[in-house]
N, C-alpha and C positions, 0 to 999 in steps of 0.2 A: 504493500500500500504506500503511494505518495505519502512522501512528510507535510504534518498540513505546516499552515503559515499563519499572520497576522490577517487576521478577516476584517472588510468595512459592508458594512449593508445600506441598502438604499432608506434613506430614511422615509417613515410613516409619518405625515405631516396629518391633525388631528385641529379641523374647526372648530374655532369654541367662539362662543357671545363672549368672550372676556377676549377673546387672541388680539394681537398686533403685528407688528414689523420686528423686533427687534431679532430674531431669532437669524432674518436676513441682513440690517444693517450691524449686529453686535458678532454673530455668529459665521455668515457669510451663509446662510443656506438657500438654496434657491427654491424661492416660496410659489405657489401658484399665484397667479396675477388674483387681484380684487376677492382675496379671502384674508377674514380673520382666522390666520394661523396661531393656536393656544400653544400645540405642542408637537415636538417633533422625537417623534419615538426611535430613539437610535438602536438600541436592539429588543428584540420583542420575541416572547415564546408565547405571546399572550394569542388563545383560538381564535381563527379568525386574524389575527392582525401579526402572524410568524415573519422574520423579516428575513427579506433575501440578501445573499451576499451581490455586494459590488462590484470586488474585486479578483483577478488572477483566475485561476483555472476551475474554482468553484463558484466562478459568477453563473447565477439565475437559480441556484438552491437554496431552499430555506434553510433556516435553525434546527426546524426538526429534523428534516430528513438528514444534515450532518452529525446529529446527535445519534439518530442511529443507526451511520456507517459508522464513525468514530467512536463513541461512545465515551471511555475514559482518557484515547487517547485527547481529546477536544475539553471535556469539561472535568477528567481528575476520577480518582477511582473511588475515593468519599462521596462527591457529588454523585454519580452515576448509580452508586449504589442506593443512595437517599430520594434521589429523584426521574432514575428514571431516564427516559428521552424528554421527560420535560425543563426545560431550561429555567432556573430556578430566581432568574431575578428580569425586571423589566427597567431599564435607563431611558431616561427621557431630557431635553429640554422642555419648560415654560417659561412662555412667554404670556405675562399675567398685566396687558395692556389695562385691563379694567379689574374690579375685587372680583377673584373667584369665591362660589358659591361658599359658606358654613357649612362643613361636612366632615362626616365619621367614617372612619374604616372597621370592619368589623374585624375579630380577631381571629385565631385560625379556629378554634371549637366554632363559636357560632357562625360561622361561612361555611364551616365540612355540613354543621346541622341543617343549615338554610337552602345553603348553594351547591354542596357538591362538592365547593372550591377551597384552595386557600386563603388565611387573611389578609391584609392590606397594613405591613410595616414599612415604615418609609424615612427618607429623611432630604433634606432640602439643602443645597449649599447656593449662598447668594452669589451669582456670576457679576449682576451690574442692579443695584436697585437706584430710582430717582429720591431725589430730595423729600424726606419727610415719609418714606414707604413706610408701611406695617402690615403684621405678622400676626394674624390672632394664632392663638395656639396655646390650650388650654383654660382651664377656671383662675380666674383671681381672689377667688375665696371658697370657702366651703361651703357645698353645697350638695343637698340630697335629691333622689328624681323625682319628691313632689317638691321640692321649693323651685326646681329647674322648671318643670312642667307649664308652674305659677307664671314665672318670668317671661316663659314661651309663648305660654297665650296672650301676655299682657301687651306683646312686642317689646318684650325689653332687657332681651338676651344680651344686648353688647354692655348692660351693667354688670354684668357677672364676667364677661371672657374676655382673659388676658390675651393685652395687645401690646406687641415689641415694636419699638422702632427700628429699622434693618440697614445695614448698609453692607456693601461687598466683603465676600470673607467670611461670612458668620454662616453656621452651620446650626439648622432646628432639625431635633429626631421626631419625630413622628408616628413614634407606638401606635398599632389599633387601637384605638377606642379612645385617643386623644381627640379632642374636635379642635377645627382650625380652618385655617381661611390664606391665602394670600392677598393682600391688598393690591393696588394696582402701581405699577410701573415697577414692576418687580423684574426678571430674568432669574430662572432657576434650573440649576443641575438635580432632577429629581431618581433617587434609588430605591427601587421598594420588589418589596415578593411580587410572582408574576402573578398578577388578580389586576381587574377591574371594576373591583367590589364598590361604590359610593356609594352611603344614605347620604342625601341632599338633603339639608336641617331650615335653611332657609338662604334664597337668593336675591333679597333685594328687592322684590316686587318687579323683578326684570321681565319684560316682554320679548319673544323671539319676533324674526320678520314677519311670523305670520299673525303678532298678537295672542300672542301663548305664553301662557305660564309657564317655564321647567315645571318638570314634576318634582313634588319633596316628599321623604322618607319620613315622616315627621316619626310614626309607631318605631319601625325598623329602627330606626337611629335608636331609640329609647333605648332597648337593651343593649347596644353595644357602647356606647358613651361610660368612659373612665369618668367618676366622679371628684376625684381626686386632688389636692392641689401640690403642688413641687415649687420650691425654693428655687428654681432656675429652669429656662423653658429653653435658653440657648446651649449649647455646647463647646463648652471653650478648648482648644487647643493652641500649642504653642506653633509659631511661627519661626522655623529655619531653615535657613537655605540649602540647596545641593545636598538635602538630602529627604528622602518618605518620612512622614510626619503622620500618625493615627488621629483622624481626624474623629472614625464613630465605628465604634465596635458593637454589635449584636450580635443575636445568634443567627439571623440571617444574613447578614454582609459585613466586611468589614472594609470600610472606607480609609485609604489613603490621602494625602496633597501630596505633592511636591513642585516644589518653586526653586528651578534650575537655568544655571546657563553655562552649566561645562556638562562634561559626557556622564553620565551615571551606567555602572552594569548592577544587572539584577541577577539573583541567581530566587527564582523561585520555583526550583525542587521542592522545598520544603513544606511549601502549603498546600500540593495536591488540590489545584485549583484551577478554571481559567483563570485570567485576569481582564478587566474592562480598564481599557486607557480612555478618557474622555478629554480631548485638548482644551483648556479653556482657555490658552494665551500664547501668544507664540506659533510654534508649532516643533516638531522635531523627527531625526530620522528614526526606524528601528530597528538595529542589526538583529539579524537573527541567522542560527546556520550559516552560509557561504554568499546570504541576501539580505535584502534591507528594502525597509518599505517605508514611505513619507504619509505623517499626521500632520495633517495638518488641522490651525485655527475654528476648531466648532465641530471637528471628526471626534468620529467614537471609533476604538477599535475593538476586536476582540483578540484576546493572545492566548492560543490552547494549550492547555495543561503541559503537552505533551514538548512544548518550547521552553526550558527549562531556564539558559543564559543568555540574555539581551541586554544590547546596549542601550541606553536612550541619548541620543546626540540631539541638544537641544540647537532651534535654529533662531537665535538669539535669546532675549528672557524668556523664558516659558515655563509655564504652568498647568497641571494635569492633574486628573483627579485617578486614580488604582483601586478598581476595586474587585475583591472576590470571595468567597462563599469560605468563613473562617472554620 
């Protein structure tokens, strides 16, 4: 069997009533003419929306069908054992031009009980946010699901949910059954279990083109909502150069940064894993084997298990986010 390589896929570009530009003027992606683009799904094992490769001798195959000719050589001998041919996380940008809706991810028991599915853990890293943005994301005080209830019907949820001010850099985890929101003129690197689980809690009184309400989950959302409140809703990490920085460790991914401008080699044998390169700055080359392959500015790559030492040659400052299944 061919040794695989460093895969890029066609991105899934995903209309939303909240989407914008930015995804084309911050990111460089080429958006469809006269749509609001929300989000552009860089790798996907999600049904229905599997993403095809780009590049090299497995252009026009999906995720699955690679997952299973390769199996562990591509996603790792843990992951394949755990999951399967199902590809175990979904990457995305958003671009959050207007607030996205209030809304809960359910967790993995109530999605297996509901849906069939997995649940919806996630975490967000700010690429480029505008002047004065915010983040709701989670309670600012204590609160039980009848005084919640109270608040809901009264319309007067946003006294109760905490809301961050954001700027580039900052990193919010997003456990199921957190509720949260992005505000507008946001840009985000989003990572979460592969599900496209939303209860939609409340949108604004927003109208689509046709004069329609979203639907909202209002019951559904009930039992999956953490009631909970936490001392700190951001995630702090330290910031050093030239070299991978742990930005958010769960049990379903663990997120790297690194902020580079000389050559870094990687050796990851060790974590039995792919790995997900997503460029958020710059760009750089990627030695691999006797080849090398160019990331560039707003690409997502995929690097399989089975690519153990890589260089990363960065092509000026550059900045990327590493992530893979801990």
């Amino acid at each position: 069997m061919d040794f695989l390589y460093p895969l890029k896929f066609n991105p899934i570009f995903k209309e939303k009533i909240w989407g914008g530009n930015k995804l084309n003027t911050t990111l460089g992606k080429n958006l469809p003419l006269n749509k609001k683009i929300g989000e552009s799904w860089e790798i996907s094992g999600v049904k229905d929306n599997i993403s095809v490769v780009s590049n090299g001798k497995l252009a026009g195959n999906n995720l699955q069908e690679l997952v299973e000719i390769y199996m562990s050589d591509l996603v790792g001998d843990k992951v394949f054992e755990k999951f399967g041919i199902e590809f175990p996380l979904l990457v995305k940008f958003i671009d959050a031009n207007k607030a996205l809706s209030i809304q809960v991810h359910p967790d993995d028991e109530l999605a297996g009980k509901r849906h069939n599915e997995c649940g919806k853990t996630e975490m967000w890293y700010v690429i480029q946010a505008d002047n004065n943005s915010e983040i709701v994301t989670g309670f600012k005080q204590k609160i039980n699901k009848k005084q919640y209830q109270k608040y809901f019907q009264e319309g007067r949820l946003n006294q109760i949910l905490n809301i961050e001010k954001v700027k580039e850099g900052e990193v919010f985890f997003i456990p199921a059954g957190r509720i949260h929101a992005s505000g507008k003129g946001i840009l985000l690197a989003e990572i979460q279990q592969t599900s496209d689980l939303t209860y939609r809690i409340y949108d604004w009184d927003r109208k689509d083109k046709n004069g329609n309400s979203r639907k909202l989950h209002t019951e559904l959302a009930l039992e999956a909502i953490d009631f909970s409140v936490y001392d700190n809703y951001k995630t702090p990490y330290k910031k050093t150069k030239n070299q991978s920085v742990s930005i958010l460790e769960c049990e379903y991914f663990h997120t790297n940064i690194l902020n580079f401008n000389k050559p870094i080699e990687k050796d990851y044998s060790l974590i039995d894993s792919f790995v997900i390169i997503m460029c958020l700055k710059g760009g750089l080359l990627l030695y691999y084997k006797t080849d090398k392959e160019q990331v560039n500015h707003g690409e997502t790559v995929l690097i399989p298990a089975s690519l153990d030492n890589i260089i990363f040659e960065p092509l000026g400052e550059s900045k990327i986010l590493e992530v893979f299944i801990p």
